[in-house]
N, C-alpha and C positions, 0 to 999 in steps of 0.2 A: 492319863488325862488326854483327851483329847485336842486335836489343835485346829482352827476358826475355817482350814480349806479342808477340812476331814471331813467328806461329802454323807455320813452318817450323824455327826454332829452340825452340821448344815439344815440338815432336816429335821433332827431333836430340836433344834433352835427355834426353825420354820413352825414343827407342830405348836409346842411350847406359846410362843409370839399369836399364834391363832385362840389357843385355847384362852391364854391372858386376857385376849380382847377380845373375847365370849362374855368371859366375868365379869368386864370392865360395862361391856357393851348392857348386860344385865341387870348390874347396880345403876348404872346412868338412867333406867325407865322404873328402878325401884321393884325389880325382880331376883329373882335365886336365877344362876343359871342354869340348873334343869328347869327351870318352869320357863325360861325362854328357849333352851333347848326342845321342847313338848312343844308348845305355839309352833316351831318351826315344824317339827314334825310333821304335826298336824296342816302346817299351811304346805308342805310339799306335798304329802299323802293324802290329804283330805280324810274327811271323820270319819272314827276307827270304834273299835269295843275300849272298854277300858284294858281290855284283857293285851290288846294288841299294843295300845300306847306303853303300856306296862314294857310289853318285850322290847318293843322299840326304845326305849328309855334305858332301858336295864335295871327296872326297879319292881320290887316286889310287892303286891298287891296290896298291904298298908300304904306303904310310902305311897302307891298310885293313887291311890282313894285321896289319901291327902293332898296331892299335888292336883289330882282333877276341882278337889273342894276348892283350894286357893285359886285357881283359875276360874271357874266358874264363879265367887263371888266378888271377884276382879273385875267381872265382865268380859273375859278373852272366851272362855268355851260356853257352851251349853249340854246338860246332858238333853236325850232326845230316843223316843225310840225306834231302835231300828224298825227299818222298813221290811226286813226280810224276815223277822223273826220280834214280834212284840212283845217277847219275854227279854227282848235284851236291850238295852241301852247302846246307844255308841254316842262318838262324842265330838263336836262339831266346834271348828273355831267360828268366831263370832264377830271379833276384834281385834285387831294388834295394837302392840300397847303403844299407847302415844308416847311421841317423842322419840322412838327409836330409829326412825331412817334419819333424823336430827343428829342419833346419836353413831350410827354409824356410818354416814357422811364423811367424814376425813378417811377414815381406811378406804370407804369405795374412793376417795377421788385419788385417794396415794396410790392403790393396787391399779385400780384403773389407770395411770400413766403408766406406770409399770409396763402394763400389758400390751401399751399404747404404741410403746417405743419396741414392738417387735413386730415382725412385717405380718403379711395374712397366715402364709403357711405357716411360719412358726406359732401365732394365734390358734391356727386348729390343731398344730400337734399342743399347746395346753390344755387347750379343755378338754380335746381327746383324753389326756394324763385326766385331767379333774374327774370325767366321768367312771373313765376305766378305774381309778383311783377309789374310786367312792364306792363302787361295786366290791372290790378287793377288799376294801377296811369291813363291809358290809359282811361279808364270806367268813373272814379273818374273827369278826366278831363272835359270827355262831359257832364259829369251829370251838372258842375261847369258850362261849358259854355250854358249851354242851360235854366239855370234859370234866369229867369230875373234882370235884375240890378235895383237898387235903395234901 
């Protein structure tokens, strides 16, 4: 077992405590949290194929189909067709779901003093980490998805 300054269980904690308040974050506006996970997606990436949200998601082409259906009769995406190719569809956000900057309002204001109470240069070596961070897990992902299962 591990013990509370075990700088590995620090971070299992850290991810843990995010992911919780994904779910939390996505029941509060009356969503699954892949289909808020996707809206995000979609609002950092801008509209994509289905085929693309899909990988981005990590779900397989049923599962996408359905997740695009609930969101589009949600009113969050629209399908649309692409501009570069009018055989194909891509998929565009449309709306975000009401109520959620309501809902996750307390974590920005708690992480945000957090971040508050550290001077500038320490502020850009974090989001230096967030970004470089987000890249790696990004990497880390495909390496996962492209070895074989069994």
């Amino acid at each position: 077992m591990s013990t509370p300054d075990d700088p590995g269980a620090v971070y299992r904690r850290y991810l843990s405590a995010v992911m919780l308040h994904g779910h939390a974050g996505a029941k509060a506006v009356g969503l699954g949290a892949t289909d808020l996970y996707a809206l995000n997606i979609l609002g950092l990436g801008g509209a994509m194929t289905p085929g693309e949200l899909g990988r981005r998601t990590g779900l397989t082409t049923g599962p996408t189909t359905r997740l695009i259906d609930r969101l589009e009769q949600a009113g969050y995406v629209r399908r649309a067709p692409d501009p570069d190719d009018r055989r194909k569809v891509i998929i565009e956000l449309v709306a975000s779901p009401g109520g959620l900057d309501e809902a996750l309002a307390p974590a920005r204001r708690k992480i945000g003093a957090i971040v508050q109470g550290y001077s500038p240069e320490q502020q850009a070596v974090l989001f230096d980490y967030f970004a470089r961070a987000a890249d790696a897990y990004v990497e880390a992902t495909a390496e996962l998805n492209d070895k074989p299962t069994g």
